[in-house]
N, CA, C and O of each residue as an XYZ file, in Angstrom:
688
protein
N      16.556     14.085     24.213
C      15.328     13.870     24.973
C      14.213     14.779     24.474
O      13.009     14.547     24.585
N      14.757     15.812     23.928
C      13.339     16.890     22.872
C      12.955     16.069     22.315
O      11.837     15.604     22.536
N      13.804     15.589     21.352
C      13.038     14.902     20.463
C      12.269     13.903     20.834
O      11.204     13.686     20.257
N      12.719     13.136     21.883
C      11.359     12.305     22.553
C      10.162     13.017     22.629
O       9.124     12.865     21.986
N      10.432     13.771     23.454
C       9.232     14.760     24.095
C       8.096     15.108     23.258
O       6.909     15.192     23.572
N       8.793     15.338     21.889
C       7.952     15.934     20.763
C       7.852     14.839     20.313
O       6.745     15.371     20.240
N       7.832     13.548     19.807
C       7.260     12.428     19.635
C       6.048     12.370     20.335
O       4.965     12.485     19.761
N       6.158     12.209     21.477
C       5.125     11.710     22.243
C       4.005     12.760     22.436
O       2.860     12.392     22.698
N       4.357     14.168     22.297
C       2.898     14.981     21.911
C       2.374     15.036     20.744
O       1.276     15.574     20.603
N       3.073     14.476     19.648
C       2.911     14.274     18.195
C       1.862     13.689     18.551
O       0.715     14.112     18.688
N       2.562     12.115     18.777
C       1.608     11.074     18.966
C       0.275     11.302     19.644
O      -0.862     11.140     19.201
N       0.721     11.743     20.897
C      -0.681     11.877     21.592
C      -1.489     13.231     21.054
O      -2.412     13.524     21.814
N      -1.355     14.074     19.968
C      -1.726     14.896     19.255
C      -2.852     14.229     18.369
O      -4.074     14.360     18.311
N      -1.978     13.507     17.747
C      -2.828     12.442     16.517
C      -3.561     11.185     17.007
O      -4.179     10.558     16.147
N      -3.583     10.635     18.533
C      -4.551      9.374     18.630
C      -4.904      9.656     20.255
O      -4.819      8.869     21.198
N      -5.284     10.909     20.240
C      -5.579     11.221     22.030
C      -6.939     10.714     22.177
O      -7.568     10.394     21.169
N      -7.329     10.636     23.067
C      -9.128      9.917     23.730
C      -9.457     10.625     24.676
O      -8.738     11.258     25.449
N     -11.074     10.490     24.613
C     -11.112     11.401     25.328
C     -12.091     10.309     26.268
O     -12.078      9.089     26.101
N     -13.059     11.141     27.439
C     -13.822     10.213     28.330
C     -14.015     10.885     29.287
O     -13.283     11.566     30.006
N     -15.918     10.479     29.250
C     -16.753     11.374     29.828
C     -15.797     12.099     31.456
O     -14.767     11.717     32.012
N     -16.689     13.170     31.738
C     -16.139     14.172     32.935
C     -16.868     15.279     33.245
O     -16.975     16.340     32.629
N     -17.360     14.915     34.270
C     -18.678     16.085     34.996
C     -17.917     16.695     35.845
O     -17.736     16.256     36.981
N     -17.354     17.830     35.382
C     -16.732     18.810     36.136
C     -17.116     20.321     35.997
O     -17.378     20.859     34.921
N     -17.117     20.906     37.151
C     -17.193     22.585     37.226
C     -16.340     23.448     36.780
O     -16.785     24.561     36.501
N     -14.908     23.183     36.591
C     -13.705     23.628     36.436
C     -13.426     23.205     34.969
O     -13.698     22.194     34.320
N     -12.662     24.578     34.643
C     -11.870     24.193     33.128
C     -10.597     24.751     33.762
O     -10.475     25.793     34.407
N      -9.606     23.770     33.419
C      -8.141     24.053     33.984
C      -7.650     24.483     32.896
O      -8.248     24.278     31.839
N      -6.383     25.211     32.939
C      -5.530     25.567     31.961
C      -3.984     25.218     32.296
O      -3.789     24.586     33.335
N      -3.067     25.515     31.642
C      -1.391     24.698     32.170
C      -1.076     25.972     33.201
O      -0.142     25.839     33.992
N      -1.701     26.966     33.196
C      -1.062     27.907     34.693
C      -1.635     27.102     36.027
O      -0.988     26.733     37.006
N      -3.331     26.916     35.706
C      -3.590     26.120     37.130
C      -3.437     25.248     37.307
O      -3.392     24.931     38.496
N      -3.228     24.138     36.208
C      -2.285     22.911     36.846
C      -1.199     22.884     37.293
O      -1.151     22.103     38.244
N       0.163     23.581     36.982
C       0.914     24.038     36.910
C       1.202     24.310     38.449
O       2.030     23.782     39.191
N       0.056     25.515     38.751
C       0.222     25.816     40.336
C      -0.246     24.665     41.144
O       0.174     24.543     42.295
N      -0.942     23.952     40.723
C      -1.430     22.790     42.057
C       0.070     21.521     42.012
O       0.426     20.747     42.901
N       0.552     21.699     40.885
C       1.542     20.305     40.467
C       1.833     20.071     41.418
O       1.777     18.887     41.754
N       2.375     21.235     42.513
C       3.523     20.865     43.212
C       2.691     20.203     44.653
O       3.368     19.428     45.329
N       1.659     20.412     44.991
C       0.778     20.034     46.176
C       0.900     18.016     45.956
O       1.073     17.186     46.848
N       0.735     17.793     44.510
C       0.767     16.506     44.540
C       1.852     15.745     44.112
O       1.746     14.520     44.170
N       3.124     16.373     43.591
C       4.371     15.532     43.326
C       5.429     16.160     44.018
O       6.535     16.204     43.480
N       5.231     16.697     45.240
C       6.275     16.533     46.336
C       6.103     16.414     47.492
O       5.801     17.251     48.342
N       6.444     14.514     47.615
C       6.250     14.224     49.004
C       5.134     13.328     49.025
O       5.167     12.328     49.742
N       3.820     13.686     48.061
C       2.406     13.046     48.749
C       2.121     11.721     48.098
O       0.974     11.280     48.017
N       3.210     11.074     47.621
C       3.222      9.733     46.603
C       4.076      9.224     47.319
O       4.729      9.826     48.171
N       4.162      7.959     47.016
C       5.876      7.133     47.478
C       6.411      6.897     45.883
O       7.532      6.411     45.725
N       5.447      7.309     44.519
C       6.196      6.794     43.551
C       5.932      7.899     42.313
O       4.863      8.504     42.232
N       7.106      8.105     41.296
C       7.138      8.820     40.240
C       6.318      9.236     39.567
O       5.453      8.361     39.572
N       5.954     10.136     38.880
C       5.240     10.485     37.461
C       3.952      9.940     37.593
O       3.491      9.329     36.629
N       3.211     10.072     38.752
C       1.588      9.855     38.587
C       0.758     10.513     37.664
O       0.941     11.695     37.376
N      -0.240      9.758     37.129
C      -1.112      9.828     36.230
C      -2.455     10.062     37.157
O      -3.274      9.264     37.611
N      -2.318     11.675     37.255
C      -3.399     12.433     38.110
C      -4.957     12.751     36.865
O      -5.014     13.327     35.779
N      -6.005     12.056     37.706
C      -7.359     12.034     37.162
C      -8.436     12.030     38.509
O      -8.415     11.434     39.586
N      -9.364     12.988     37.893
C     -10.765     11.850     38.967
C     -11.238     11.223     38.924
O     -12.366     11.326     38.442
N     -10.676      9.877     39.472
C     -10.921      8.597     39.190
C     -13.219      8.606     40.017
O     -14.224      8.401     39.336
N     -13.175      8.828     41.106
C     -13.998      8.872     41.625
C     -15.313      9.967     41.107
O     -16.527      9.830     41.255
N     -14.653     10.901     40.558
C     -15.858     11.863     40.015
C     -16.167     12.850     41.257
O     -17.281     13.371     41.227
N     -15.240     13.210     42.458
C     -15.703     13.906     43.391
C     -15.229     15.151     43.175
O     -15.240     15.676     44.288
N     -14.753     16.049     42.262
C     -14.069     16.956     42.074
C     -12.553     17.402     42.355
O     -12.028     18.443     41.960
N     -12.112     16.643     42.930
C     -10.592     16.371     43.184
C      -9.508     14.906     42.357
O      -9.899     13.751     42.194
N      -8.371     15.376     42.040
C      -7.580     14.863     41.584
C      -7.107     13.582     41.973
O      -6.200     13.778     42.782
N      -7.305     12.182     41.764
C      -6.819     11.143     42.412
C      -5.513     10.648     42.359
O      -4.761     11.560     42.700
N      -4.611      9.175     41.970
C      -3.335      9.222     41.609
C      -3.684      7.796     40.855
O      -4.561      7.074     41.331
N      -2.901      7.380     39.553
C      -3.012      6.378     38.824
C      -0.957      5.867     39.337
O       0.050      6.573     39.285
N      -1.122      4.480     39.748
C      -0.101      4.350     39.271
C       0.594      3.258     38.203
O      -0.072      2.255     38.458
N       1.100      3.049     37.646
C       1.291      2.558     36.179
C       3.294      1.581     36.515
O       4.414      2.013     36.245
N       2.779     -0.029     37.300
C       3.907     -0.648     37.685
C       3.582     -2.171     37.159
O       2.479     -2.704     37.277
N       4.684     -2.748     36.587
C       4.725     -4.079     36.300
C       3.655     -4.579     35.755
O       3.509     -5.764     36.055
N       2.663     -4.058     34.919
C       1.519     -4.930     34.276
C       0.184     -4.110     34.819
O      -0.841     -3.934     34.159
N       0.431     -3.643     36.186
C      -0.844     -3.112     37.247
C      -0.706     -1.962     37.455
O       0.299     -1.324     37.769
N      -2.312     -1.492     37.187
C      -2.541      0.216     37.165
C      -3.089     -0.011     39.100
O      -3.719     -0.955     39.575
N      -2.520      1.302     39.859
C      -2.909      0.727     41.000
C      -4.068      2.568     41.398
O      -3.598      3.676     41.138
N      -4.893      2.453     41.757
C      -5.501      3.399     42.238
C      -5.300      4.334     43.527
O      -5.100      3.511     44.421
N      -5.262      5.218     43.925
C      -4.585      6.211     45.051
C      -5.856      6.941     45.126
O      -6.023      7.610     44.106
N      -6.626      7.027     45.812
C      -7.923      8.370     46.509
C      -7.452      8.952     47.013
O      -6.908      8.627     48.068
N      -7.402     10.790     46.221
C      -7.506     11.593     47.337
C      -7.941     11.823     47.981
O      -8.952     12.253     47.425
N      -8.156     11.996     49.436
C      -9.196     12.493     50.437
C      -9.308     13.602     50.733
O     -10.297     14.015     51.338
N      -7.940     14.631     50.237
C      -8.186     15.895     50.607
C      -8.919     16.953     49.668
O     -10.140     17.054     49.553
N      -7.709     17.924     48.850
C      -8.639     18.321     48.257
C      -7.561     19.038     47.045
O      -6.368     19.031     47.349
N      -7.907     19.585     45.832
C      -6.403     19.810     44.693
C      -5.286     20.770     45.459
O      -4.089     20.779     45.172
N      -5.899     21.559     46.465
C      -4.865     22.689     47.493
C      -4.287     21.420     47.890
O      -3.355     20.992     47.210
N      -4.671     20.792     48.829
C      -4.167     19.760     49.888
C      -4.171     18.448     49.785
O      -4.572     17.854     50.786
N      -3.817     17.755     48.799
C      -4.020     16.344     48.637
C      -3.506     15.190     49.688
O      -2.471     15.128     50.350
N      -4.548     14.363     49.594
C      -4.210     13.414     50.960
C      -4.068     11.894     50.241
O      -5.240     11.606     49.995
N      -3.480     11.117     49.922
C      -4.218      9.920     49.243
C      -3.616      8.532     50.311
O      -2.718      8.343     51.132
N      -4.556      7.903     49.791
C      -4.628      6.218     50.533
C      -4.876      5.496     49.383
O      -5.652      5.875     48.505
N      -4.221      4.435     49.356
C      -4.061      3.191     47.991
C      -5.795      2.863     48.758
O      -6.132      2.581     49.908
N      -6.532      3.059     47.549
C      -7.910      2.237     47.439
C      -8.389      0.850     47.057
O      -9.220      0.139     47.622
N      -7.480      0.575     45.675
C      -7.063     -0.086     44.881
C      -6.405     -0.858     44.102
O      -6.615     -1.029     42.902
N      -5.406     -1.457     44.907
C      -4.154     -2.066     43.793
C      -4.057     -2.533     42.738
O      -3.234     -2.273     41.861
N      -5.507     -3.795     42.740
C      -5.789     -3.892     41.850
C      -6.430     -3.028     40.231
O      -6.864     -3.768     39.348
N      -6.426     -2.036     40.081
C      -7.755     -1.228     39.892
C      -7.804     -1.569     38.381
O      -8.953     -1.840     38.034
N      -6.777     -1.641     37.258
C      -6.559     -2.201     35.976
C      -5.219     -2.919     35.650
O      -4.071     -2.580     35.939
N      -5.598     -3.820     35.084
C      -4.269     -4.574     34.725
C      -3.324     -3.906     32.737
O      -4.008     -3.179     32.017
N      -2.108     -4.259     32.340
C      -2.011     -4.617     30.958
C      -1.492     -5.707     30.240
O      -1.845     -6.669     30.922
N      -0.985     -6.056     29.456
C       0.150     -6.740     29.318
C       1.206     -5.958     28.846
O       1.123     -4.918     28.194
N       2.775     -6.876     29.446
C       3.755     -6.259     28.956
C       4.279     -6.951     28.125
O       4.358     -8.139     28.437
N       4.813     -6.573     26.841
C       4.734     -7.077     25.623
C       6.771     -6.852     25.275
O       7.451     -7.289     24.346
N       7.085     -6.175     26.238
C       8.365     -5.514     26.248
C       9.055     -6.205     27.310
O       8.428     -6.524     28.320
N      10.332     -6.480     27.181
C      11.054     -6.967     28.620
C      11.237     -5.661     29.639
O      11.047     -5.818     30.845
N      11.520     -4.689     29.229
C      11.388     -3.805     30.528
C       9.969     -3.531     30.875
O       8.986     -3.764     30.171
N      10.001     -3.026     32.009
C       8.500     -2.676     32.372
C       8.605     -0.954     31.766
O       9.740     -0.481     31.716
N       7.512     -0.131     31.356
C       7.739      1.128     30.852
C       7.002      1.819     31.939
O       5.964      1.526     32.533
N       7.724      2.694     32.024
C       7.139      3.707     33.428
C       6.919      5.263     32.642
O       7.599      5.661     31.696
N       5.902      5.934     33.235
C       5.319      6.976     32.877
C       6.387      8.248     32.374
O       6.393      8.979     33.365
N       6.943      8.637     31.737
C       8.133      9.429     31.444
C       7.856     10.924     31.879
O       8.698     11.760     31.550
N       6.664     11.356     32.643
C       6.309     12.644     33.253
C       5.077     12.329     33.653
O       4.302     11.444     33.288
N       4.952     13.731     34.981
C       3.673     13.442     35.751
C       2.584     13.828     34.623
O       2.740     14.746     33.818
N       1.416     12.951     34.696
C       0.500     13.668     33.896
C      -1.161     14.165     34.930
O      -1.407     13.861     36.097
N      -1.881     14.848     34.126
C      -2.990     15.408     34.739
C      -3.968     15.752     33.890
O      -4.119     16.917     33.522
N      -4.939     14.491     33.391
C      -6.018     14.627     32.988
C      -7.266     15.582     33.278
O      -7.673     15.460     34.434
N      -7.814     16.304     32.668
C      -8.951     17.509     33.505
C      -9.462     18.167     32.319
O      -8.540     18.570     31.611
N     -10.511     18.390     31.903
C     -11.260     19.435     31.048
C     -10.967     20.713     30.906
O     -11.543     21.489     31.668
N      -9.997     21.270     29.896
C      -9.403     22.308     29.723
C     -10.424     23.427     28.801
O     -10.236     24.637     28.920
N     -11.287     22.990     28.070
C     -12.036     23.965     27.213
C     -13.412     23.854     27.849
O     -14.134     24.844     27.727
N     -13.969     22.626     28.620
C     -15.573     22.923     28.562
C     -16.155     22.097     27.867
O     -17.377     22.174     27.990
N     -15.789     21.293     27.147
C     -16.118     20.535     26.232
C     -17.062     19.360     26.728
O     -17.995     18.924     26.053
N     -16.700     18.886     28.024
C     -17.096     17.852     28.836
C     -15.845     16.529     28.564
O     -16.190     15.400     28.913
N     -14.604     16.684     28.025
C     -13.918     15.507     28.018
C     -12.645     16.020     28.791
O     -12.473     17.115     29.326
N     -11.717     14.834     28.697
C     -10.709     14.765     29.509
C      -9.791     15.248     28.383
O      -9.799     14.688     27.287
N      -8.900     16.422     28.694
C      -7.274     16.756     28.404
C      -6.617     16.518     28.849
O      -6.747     16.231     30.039
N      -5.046     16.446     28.011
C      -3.826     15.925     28.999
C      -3.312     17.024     29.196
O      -3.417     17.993     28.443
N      -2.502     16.966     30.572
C      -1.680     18.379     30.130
C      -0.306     17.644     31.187
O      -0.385     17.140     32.307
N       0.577     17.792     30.524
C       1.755     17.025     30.821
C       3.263     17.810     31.673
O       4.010     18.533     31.013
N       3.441     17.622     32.678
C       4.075     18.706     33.646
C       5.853     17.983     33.398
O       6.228     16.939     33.930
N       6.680     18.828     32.510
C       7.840     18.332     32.172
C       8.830     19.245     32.494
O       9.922     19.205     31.927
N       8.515     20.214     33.500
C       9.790     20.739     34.185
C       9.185     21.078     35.125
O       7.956     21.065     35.188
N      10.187     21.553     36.295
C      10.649     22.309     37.470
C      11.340     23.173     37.392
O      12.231     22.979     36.564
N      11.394     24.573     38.128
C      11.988     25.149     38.139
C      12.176     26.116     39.294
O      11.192     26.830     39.481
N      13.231     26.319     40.141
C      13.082     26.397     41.703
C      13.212     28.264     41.367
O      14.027     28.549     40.490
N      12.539     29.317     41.950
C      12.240     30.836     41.966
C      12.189     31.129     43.000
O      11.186     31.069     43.711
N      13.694     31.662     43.430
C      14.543     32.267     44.170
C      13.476     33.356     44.616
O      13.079     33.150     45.763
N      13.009     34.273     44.103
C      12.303     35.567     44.648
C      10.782     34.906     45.364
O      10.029     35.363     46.225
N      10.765     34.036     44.815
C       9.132     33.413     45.436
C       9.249     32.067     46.540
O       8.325     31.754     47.291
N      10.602     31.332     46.471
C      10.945     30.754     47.263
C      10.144     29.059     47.115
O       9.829     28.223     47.963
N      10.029     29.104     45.542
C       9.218     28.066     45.809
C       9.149     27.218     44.156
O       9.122     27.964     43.177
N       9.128     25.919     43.954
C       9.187     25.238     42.630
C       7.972     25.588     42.162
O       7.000     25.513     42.914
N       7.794     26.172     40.399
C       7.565     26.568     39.481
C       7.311     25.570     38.294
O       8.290     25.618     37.548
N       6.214     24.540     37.763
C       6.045     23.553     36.938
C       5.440     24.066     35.576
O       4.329     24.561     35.383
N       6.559     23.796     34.593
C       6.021     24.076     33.574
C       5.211     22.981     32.432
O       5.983     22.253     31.807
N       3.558     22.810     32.098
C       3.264     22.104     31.198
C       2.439     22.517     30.344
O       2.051     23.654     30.075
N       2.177     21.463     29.908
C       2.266     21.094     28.167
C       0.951     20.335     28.069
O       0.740     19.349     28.776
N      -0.149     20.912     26.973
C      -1.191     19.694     27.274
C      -1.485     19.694     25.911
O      -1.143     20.612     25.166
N      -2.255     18.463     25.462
C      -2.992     18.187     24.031
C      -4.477     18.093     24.420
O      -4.918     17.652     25.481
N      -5.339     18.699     23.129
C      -6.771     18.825     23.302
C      -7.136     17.289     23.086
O      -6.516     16.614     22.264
N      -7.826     16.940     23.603
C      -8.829     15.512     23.645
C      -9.456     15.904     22.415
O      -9.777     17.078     22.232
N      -9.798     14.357     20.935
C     -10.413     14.455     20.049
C     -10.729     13.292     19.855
O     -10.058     12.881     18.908
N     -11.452     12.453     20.270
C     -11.339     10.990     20.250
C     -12.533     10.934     21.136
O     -12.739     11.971     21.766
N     -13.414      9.896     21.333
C     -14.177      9.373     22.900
C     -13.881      7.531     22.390
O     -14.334      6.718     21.584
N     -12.900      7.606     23.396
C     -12.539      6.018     23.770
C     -12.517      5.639     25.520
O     -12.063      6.444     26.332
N     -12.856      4.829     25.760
C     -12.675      4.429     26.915
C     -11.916      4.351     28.036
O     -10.925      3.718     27.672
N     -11.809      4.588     29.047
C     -10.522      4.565     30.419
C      -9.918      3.433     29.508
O      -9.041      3.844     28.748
N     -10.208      2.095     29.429
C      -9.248      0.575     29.392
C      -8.266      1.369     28.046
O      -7.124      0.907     28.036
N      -8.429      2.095     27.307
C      -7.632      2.375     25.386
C      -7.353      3.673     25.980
O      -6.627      4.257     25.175
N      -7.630      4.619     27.271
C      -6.662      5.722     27.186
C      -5.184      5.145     27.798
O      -4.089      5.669     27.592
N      -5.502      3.675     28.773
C      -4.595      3.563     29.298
C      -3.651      2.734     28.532
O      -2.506      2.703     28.984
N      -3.893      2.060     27.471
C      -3.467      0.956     26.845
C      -2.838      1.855     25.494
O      -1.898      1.354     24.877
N      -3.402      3.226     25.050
C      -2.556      4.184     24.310
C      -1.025      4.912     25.039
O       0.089      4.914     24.515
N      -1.361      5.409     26.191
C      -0.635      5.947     27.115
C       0.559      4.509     27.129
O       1.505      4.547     26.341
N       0.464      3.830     27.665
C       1.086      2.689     27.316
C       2.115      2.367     26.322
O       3.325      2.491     26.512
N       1.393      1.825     24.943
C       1.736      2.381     23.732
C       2.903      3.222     23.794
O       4.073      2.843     23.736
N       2.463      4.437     23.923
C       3.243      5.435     23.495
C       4.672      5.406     23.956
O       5.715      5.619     23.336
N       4.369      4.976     25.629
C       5.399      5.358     26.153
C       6.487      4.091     25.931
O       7.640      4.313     26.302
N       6.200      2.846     25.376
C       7.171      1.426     24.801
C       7.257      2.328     23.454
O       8.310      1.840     23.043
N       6.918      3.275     22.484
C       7.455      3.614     21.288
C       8.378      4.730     21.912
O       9.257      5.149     21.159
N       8.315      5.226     23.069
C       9.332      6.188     23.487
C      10.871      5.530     23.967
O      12.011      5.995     23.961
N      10.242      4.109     24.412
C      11.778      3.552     24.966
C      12.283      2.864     23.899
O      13.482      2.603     23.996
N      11.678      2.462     22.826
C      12.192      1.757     21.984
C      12.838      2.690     21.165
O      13.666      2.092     20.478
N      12.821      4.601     20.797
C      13.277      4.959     20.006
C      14.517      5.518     21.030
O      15.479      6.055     20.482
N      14.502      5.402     22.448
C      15.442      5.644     23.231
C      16.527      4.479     23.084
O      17.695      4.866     23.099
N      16.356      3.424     22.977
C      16.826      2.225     22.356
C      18.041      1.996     21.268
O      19.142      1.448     21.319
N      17.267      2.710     20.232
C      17.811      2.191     19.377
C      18.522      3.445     18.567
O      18.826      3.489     17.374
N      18.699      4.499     19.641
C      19.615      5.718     19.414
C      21.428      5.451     19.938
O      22.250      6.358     19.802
């Protein structure tokens, strides 16, 4: 499964996109890291959300990525306290070109890490529960944005990537 892992930051190393983002904040993998856990335990009904601000209000929304349909989630609260309500079901479609449907292989969290004004990934691929602090510990991983392509080709790369991840899971 490393070797997946490192595929897929390869990849998203060499054909990442980026797309516009008016934000105050430059995150880094410690402060995503610390908020992870506010939004992937408990405040979803489903796996490995693809956390962005969809809305542009300064808080983190939820993408979810099922059967063909990207479905939209608003947070209402706030990155401490996230609250979300499906806004959107519809919100983007893809095609699936694969007989399985491919599901997101880790939570991700798009956000402007340097200042630059674009979107970074930074990709949250462990847990780890700390006995002295009493509390789960997320460790990630992000690639710098070098590209300006559009929401419809970040999602349709993301995509991509993740049918070249099951197919090399496949055929191991």
């Amino acid at each position: 499964m490393k070797n997946l892992t490192s595929v897929l930051i390869l990849l998203l190393l060499l054909s990442f996109t980026s797309m516009s983002f008016d934000s105050k904040d430059d995150y880094s993998n410690e402060s995503i890291g610390k908020i992870s856990g506010a939004f992937l335990e408990g405040k979803l009904d489903f796996e490995n959300p693809v956390m962005v601000d969809v809305d542009k209000d300064g808080d983190f929304d939820a993408l979810k990525f099922d059967n063909g349909n990207v479905s939209y989630y608003k947070n209402l609260g706030t990155n401490e306290n996230p609250s979300f309500v499906l806004e959107n079901e519809n919100y983007e479609t893809y095609s699936r070109t694969f007989f399985i449907d491919p599901k997101m292989p880790y939570p991700m969290f798009f956000a402007d890490k340097d200042g630059d004004g674009d979107m970074d990934m930074f990709v949250v691929k462990d847990k780890q529960y700390n006995k002295q602090q009493q509390k789960y510990e997320y460790k990630v991983s992000n690639a710098e944005n070098s590209m300006d392509l559009s929401t419809g080709t970040l999602i349709t790369i993301i995509l991509v990537l993740v049918i070249v991840l099951l197919v090399l899971a496949i055929i191991r």
